[in-house]
C-alpha positions as CSV (number, residue, x, y, z in Angstrom):
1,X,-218.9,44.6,-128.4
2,X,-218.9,46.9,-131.4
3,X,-216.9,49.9,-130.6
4,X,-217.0,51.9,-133.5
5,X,-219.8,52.2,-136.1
6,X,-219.5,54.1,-139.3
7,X,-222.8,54.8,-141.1
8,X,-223.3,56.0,-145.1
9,X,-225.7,58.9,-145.6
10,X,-227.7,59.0,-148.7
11,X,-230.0,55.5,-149.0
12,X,-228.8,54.7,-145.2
13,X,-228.7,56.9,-142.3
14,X,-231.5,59.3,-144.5
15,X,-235.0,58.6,-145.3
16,X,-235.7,59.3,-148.7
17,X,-236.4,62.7,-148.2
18,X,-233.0,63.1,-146.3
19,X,-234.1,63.5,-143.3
20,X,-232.5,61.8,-140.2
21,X,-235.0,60.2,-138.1
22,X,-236.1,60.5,-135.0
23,X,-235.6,56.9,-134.3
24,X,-231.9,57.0,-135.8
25,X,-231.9,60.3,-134.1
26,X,-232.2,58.5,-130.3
27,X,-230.2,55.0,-131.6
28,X,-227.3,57.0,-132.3
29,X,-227.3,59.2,-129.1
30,X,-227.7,55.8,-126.8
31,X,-225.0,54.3,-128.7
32,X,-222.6,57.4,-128.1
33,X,-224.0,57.4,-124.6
34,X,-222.8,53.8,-124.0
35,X,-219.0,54.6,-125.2
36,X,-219.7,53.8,-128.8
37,X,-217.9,56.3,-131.5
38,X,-220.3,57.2,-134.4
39,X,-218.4,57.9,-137.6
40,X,-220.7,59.6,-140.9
41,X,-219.0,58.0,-143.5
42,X,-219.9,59.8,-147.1
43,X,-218.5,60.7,-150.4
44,X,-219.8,64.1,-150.0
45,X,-217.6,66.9,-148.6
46,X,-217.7,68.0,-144.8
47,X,-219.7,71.2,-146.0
48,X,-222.4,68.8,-147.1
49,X,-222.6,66.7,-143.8
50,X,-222.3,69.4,-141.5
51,X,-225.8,70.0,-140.2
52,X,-226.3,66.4,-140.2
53,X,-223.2,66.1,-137.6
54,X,-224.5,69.3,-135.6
55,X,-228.2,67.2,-135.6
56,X,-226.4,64.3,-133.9
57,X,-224.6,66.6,-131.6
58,X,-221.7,64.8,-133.4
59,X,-219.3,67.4,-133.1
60,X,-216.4,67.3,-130.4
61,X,-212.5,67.0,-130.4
62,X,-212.9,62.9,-130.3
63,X,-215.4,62.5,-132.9
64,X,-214.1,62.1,-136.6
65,X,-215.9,62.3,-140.2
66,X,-215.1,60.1,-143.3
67,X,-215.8,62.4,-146.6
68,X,-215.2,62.2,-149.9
69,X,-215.6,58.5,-149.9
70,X,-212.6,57.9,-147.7
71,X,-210.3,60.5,-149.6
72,X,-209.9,62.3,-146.7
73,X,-210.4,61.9,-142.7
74,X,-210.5,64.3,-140.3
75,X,-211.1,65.5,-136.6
76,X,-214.5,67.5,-136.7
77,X,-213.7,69.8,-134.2
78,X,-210.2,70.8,-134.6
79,X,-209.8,70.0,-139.0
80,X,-206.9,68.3,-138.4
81,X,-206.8,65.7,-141.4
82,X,-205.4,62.2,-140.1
83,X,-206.3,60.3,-143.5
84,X,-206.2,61.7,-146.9
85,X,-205.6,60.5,-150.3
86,X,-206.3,62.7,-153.3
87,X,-205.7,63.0,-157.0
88,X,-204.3,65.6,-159.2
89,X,-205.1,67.6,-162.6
90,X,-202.9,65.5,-164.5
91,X,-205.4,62.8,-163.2
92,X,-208.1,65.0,-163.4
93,X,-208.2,65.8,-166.9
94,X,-207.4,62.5,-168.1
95,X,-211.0,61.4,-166.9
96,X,-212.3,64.6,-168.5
97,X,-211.3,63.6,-171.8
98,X,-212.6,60.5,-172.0
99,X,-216.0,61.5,-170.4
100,X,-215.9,63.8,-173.7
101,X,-215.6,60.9,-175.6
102,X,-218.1,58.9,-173.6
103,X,-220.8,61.8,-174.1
104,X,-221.1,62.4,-170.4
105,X,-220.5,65.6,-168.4
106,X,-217.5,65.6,-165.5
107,X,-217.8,67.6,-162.4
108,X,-214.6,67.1,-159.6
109,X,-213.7,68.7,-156.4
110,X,-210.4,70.9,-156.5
111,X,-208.6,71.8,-152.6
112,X,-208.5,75.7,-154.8
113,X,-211.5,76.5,-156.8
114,X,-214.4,73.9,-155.4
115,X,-216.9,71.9,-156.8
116,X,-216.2,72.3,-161.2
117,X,-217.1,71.1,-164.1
118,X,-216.4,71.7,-167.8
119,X,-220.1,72.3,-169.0
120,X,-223.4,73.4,-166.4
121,X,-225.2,70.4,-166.4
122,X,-228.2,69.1,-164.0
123,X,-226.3,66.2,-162.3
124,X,-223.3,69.0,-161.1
125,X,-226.5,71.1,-159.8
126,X,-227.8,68.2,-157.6
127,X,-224.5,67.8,-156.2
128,X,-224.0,71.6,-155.6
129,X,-227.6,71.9,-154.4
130,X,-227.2,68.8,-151.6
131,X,-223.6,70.2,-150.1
132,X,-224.6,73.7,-150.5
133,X,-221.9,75.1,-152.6
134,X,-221.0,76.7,-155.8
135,X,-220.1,75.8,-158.8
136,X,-217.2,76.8,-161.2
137,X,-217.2,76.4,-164.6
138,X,-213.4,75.8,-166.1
139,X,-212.0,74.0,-168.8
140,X,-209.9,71.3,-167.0
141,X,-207.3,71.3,-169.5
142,X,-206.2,74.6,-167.3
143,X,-205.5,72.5,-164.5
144,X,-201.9,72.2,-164.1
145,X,-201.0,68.6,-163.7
146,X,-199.9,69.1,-160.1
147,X,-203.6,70.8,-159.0
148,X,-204.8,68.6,-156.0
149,X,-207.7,67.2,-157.0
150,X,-209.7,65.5,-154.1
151,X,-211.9,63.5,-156.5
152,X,-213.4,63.5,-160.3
153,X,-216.7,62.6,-161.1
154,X,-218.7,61.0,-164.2
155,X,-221.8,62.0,-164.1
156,X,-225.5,61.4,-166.4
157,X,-228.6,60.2,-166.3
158,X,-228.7,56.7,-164.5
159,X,-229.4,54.5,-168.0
160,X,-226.3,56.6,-169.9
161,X,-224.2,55.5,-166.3
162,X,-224.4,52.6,-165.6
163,X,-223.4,51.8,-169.8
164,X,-220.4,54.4,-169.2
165,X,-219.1,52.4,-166.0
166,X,-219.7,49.4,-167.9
167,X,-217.0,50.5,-170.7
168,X,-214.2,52.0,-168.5
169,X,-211.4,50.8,-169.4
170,X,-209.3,48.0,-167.3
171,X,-206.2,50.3,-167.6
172,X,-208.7,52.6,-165.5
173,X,-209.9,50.9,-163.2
174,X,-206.2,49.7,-161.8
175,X,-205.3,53.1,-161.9
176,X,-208.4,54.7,-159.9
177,X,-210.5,53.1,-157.5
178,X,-213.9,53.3,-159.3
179,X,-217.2,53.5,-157.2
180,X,-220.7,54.4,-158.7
181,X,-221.7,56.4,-155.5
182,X,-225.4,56.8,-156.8
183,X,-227.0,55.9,-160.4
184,X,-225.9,59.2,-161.5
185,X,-222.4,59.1,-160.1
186,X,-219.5,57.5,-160.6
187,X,-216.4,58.7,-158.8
188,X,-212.7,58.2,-159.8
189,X,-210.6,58.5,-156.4
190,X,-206.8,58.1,-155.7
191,X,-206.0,54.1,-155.8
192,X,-205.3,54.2,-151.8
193,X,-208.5,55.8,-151.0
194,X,-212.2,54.0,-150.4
195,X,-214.4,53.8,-147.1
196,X,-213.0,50.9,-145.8
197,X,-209.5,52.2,-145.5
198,X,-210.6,55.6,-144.2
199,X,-212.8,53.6,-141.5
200,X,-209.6,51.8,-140.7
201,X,-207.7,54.9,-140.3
202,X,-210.0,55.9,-137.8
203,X,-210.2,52.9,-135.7
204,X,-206.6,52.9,-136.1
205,X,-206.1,56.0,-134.3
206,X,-208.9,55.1,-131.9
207,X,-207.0,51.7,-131.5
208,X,-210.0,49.7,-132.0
209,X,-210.0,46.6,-133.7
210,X,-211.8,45.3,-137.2
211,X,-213.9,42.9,-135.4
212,X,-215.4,45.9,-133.1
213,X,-216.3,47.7,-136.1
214,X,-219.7,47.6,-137.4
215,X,-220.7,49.6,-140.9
216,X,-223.6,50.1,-143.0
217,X,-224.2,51.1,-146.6
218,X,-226.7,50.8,-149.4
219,X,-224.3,51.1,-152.8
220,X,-220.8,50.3,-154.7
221,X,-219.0,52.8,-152.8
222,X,-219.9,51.2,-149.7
223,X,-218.7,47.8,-150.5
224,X,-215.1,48.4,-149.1
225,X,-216.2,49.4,-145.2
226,X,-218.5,46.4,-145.5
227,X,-215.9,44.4,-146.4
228,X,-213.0,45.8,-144.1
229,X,-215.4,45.7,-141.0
230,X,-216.5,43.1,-138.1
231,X,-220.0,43.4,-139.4
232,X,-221.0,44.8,-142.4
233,X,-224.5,45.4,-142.6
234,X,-226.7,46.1,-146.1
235,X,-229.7,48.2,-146.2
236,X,-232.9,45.9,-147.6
237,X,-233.1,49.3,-150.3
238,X,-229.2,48.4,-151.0
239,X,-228.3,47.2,-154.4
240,X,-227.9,43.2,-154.8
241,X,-224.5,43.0,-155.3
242,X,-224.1,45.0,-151.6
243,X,-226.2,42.7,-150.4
244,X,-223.6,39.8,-151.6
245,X,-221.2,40.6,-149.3
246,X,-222.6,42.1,-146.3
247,X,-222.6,40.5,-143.1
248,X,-226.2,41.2,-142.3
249,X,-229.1,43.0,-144.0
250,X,-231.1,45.1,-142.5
251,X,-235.0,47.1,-143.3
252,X,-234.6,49.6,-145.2
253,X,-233.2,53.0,-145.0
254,X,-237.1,54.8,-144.7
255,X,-237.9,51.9,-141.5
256,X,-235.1,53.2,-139.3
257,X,-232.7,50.4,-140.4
258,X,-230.1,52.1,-138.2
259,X,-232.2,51.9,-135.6
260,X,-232.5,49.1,-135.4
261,X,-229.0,47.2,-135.9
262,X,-228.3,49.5,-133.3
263,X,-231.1,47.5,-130.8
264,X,-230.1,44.5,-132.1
265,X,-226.4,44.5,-132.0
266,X,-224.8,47.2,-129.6
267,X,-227.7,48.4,-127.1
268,X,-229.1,44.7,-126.7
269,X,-226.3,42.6,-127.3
């Protein structure tokens, strides 16, 4: 029996328009109702998931949300933080220079001043505009090298992307963990911090095991949950290579995919 299941947003739990669905809606609730704890599990900020998690009525002292793409964990009700795993400016504005030299723009989430970027750009609006916040512009070269950082972000058109993420170098990679989040993201997190280890924080301190843990994603910065977990289940909208090394794949994300590995494997099993 699968007692914990921790669910991506954006190509998974949504529709394309980004709308929970009704179906997912009623899964969800049955699965809670049955003893099952339902983790969100996104790289956006708790700000950005919030009316989602008040939709779900997923909201109490005992339930727990996964943001930033595992960077941090915390209790929904009371804040208390019981994972995190963040970056600083030093950190920061090395990724900043070489997006410079890369031609892309760089956006990244500071614990003081928000969602910033060094230049307005489109891609920093869609972030703002789907967590509902603000944006500051700064140059990050004023970021002292001790500034938490919770995570820095490349970010262009998909084409420009995926050539960028193709180029970073190996020296970066080992230093960062490196997800491309969506075609025009790609995040540089703290080395100790990805889904997977922020869904095992949480069944940790649930005391659940890996094998009773069931999650499902759609993209690269998924790939770590669906590794870490009893059954890791790929959207049929997911990218290939997610599909490679999930458990199980699923219909996709606008067909109540949710839904139904919720039937199949906690409700009916």
């Amino acid at each position: 029996m699968y007692k914990l299941i921790a669910l991506d947003l954006d190509g998974t739990l949504l529709s394309s328009d980004k709308s929970i669905s009704v179906e997912n809606q009623q899964a969800i609730a049955k699965a809670r109702e049955a003893g099952v704890t339902v983790v969100l599990a996104s790289g956006r900020p708790i700000q950005g998931m919030r009316d989602k998690l008040e939709l779900l009525n997923i909201n109490s002292d005992k339930d727990f949300v996964l943001c930033y793409n595992g960077s941090m964990v915390q209790n929904i009700a009371t804040g208390e933080i019981i994972h995190q795993q963040i970056i600083d400016g030093k950190a920061a504005k090395k990724v900043a220079r070489l997006a410079k030299e890369m031609g892309v723009y760089v956006h990244a989430f500071s614990t003081e001043h928000g969602l910033i970027t060094t230049e307005h750009n489109p891609y920093t609006d869609v972030e703002a505009n789907i967590n509902g916040l603000d944006i500051t512009e700064m140059n990050f070269e004023s970021l002292s090298d001790d500034h938490p950082i919770i995570k820095v972000m490349m970010v262009a058109d998909a084409e420009t992307l995926t050539k960028t993420s193709a180029n970073i170098p190996a020296e970066l990679r080992e230093e960062f963990t490196v997800v491309q989040s969506a075609p025009i993201f790609l995040e540089f997190l703290n080395p100790l911090a990805n889904k997977g280890i922020g869904v095992a924080a949480i069944a940790e301190h649930l005391g659940i095991k890996q094998e009773e843990v069931m999650t499902m994603g759609d993209a690269e910065n998924d790939h770590h949950m669906l590794k870490y977990a009893g059954l890791g289940i790929a959207m049929s909208n997911a990218m290939e290579e997610t599909k490679q090394i999930a458990d199980h794949i699923t219909v996709s994300n606008n067909e109540h995919g949710v839904a139904v590995c919720i039937e199949e494997f906690i409700l009916n099993a």
